[in-house]
DSSP file (Angstrom, degrees, kcal/mol; ACC not computed):
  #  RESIDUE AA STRUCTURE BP1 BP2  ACC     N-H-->O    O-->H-N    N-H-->O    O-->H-N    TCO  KAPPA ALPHA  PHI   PSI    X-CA   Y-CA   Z-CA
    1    1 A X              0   0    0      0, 0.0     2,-0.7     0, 0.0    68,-0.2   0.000 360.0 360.0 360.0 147.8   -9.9    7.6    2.7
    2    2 A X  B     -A   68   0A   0     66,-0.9    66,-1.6    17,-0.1     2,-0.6  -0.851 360.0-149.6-106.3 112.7   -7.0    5.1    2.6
    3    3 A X        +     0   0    0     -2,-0.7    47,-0.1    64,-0.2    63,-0.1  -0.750  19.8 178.1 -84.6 119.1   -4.8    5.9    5.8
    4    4 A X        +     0   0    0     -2,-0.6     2,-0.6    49,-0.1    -1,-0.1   0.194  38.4 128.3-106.5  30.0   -1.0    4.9    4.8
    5    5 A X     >  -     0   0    0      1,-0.1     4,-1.1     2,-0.1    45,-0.1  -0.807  58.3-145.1 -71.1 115.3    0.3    6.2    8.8
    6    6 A X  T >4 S+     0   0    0     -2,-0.6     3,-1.3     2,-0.2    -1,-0.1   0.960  96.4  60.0 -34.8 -73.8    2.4    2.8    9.7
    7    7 A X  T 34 S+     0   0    0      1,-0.3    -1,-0.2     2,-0.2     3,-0.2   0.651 114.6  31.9 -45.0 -27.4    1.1    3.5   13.4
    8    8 A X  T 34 S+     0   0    0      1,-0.2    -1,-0.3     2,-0.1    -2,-0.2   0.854 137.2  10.2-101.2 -25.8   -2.3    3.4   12.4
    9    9 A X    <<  -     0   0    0     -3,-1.3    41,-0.3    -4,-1.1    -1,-0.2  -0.636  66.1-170.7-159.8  66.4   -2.8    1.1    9.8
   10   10 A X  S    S+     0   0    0     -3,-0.2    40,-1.2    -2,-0.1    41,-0.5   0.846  71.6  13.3 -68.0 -25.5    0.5   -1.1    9.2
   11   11 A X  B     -B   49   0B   0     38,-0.3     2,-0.4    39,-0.1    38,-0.3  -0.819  61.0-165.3-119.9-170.9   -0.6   -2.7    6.2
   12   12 A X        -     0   0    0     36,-2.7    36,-0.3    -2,-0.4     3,-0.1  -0.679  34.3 -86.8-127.8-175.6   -3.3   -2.5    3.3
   13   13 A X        -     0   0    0     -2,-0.4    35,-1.6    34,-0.2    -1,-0.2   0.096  30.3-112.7 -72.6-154.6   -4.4   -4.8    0.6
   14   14 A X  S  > S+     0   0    0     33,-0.2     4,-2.8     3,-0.1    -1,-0.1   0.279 117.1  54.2 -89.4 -43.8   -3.3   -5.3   -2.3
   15   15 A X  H  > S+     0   0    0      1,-0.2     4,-0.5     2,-0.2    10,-0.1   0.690 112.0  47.1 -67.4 -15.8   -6.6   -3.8   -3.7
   16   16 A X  H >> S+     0   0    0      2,-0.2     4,-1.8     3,-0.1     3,-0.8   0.805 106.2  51.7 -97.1 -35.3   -6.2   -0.8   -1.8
   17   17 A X  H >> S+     0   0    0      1,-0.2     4,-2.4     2,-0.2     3,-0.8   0.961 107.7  63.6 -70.6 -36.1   -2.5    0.0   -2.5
   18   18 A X  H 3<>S+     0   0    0     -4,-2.8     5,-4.0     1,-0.2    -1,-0.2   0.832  97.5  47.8 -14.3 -62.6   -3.8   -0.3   -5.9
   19   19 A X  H <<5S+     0   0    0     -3,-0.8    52,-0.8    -4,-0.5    -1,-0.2   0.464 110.5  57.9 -76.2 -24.1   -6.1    2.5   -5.5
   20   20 A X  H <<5S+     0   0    0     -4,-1.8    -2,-0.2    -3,-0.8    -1,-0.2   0.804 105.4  47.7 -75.5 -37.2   -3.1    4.4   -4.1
   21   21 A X  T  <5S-     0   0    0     -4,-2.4    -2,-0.2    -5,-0.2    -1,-0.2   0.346 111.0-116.2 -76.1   4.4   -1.2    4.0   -6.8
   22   22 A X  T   5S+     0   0    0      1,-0.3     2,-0.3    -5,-0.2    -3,-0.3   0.863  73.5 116.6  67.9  47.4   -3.6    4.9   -9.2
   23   23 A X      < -     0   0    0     -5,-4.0    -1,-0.3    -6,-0.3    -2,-0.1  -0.851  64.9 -75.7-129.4 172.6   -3.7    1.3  -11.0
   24   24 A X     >  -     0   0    0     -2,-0.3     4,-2.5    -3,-0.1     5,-0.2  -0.220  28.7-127.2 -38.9 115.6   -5.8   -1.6  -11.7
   25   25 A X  H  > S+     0   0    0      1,-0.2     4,-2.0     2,-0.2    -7,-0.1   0.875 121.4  50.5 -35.4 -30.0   -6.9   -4.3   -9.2
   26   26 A X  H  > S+     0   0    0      2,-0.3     4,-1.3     1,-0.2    -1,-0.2   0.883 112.0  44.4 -98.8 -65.6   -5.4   -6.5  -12.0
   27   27 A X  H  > S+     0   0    0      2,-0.2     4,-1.7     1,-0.2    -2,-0.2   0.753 107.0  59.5 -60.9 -30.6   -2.3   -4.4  -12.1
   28   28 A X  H  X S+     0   0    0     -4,-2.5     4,-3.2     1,-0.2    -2,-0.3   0.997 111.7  43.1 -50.8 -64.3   -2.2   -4.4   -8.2
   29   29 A X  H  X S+     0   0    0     -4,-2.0     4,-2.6     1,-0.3    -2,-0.2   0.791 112.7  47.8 -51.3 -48.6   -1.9   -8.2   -8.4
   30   30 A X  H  X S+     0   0    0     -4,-1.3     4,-3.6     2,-0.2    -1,-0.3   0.929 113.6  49.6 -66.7 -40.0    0.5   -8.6  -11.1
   31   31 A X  H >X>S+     0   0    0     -4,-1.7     4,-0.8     1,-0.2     3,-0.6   0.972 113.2  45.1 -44.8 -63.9    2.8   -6.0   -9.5
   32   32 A X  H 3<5S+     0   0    0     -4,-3.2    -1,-0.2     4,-0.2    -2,-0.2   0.694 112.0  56.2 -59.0 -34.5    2.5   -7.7   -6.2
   33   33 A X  H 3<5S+     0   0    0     -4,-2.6    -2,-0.2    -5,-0.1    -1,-0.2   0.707 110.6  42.7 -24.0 -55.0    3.1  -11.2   -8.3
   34   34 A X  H <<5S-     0   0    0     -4,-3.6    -2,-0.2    -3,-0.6    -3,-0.1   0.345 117.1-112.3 -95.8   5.1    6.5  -10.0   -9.9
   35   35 A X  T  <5S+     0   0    0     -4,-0.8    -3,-0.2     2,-0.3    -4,-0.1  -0.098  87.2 118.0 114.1 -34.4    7.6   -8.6   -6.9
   36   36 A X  S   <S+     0   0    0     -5,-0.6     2,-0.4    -6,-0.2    -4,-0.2   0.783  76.6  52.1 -59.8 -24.1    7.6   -5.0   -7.8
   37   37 A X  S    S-     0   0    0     -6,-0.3    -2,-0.3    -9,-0.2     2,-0.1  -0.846  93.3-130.7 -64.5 127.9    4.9   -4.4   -5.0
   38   38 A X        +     0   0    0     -2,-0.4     2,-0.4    14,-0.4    -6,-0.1  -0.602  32.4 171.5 -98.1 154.2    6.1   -5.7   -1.8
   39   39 A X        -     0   0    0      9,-0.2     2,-0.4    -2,-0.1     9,-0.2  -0.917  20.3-147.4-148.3 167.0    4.0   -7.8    0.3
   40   40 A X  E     -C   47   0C   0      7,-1.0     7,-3.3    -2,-0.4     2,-0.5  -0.977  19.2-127.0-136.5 158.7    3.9   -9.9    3.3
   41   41 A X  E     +C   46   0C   0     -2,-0.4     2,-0.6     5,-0.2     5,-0.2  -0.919  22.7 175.5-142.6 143.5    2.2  -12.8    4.2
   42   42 A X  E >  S-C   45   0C   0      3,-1.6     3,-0.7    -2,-0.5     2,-0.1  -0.927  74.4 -64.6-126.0 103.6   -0.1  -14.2    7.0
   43   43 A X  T 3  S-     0   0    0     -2,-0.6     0, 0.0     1,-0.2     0, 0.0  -0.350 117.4 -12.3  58.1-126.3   -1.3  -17.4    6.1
   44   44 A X  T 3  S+     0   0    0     -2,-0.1    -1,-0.2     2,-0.1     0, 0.0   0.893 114.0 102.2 -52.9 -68.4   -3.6  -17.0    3.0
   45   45 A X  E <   -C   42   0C   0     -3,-0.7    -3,-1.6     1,-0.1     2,-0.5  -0.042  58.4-161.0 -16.8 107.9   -3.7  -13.5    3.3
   46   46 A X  E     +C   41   0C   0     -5,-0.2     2,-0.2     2,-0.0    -5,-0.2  -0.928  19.7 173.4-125.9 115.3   -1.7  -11.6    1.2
   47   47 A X  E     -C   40   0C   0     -7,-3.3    -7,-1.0    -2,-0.5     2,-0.8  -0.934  33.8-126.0-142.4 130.0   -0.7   -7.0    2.5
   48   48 A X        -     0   0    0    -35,-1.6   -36,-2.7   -36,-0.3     2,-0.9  -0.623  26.1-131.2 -46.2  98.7    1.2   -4.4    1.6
   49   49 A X  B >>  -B   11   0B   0     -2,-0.8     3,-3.7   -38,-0.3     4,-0.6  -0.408  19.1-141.8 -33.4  81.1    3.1   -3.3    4.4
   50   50 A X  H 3> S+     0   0    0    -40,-1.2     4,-2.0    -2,-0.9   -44,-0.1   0.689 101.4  66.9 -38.3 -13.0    2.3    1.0    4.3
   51   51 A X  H 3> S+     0   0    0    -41,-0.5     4,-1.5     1,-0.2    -1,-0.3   0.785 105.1  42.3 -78.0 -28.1    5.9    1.6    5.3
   52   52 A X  H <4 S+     0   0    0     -3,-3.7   -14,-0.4     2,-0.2    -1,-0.2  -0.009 107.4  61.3-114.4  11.0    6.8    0.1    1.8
   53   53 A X  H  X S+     0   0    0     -4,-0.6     4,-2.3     3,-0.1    -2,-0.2   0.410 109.6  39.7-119.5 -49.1    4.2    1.9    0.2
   54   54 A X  H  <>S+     0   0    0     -4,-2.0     5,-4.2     1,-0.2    -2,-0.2   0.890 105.5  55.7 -85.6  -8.4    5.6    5.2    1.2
   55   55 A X  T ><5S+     0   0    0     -4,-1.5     3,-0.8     3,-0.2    -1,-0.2   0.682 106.3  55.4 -98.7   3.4    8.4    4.9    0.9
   56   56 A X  T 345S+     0   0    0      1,-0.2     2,-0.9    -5,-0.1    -2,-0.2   0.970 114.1  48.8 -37.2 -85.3    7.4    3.8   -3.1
   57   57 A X  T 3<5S-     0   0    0     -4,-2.3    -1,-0.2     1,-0.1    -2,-0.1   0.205 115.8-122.0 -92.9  45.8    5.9    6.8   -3.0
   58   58 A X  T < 5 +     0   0    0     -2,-0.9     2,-0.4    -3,-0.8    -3,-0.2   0.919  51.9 164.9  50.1  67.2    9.0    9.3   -1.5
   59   59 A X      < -     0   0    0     -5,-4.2     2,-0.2    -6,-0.1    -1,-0.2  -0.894  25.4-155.9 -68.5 146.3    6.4   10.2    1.4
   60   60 A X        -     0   0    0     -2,-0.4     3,-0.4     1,-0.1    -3,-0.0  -0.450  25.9-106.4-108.7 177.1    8.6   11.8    3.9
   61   61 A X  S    S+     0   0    0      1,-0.2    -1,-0.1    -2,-0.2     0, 0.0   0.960 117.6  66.5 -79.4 -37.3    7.1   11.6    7.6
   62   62 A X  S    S+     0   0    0     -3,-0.1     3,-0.3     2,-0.1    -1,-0.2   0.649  82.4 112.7 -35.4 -26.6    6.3   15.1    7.8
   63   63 A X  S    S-     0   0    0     -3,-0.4    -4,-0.1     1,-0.2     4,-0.0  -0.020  95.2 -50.1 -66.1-176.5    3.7   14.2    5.1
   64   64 A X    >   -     0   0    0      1,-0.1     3,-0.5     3,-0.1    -1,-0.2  -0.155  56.1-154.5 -65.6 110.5   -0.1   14.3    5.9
   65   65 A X  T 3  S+     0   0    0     -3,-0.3     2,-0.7     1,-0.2    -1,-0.1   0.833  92.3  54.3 -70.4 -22.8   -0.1   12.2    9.3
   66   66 A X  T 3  S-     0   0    0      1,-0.2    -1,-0.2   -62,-0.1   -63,-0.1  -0.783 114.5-121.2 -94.2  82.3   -4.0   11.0    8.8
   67   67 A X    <   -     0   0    0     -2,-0.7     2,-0.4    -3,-0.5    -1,-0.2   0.619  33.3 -52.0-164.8-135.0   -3.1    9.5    5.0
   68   68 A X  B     -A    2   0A   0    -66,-1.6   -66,-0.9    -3,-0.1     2,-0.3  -0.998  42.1-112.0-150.8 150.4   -4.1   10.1    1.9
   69   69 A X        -     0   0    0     -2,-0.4     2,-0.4   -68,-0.2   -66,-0.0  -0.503  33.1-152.1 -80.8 118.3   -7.3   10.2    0.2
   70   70 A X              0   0    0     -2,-0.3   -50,-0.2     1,-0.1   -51,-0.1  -0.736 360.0 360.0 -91.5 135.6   -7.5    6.8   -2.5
   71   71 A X              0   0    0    -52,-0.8    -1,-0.1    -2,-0.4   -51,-0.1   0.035 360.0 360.0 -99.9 360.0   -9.9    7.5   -5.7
């Protein structure tokens, strides 16, 4: 299970918002390349900030506070 609660887990991968989004590792990367994924970065280290991953995906806070399950 992927958690995207900011409080718990303030960012992800890239490889994991991937998997939240239903796309490609390959597609994560490009996304995150042309901007249309947002990222931050720590040294080398490349993450999706989860606050900018939900609200990508209109999660409201009310949504499901332990996250959402990534396939």
């Amino acid at each position: 299970m992927i958690s995207l609660n900011p409080e718990e887990r303030p960012t992800v991968s890239i490889e994991e918002a991937g998997i939240v989004l239903g796309i490609s590792r390959w597609g994560a990367y490009q996304a995150a390349k042309t901007g249309e994924l947002p990222t931050v970065r720590f040294g080398r280290r490349v993450r999706v900030p989860t606050a900018a991953l939900r609200r990508m995906l209109a999660l409201d806070d009310s949504a499901d506070a332990d996250g959402i399950t990534g396939r």
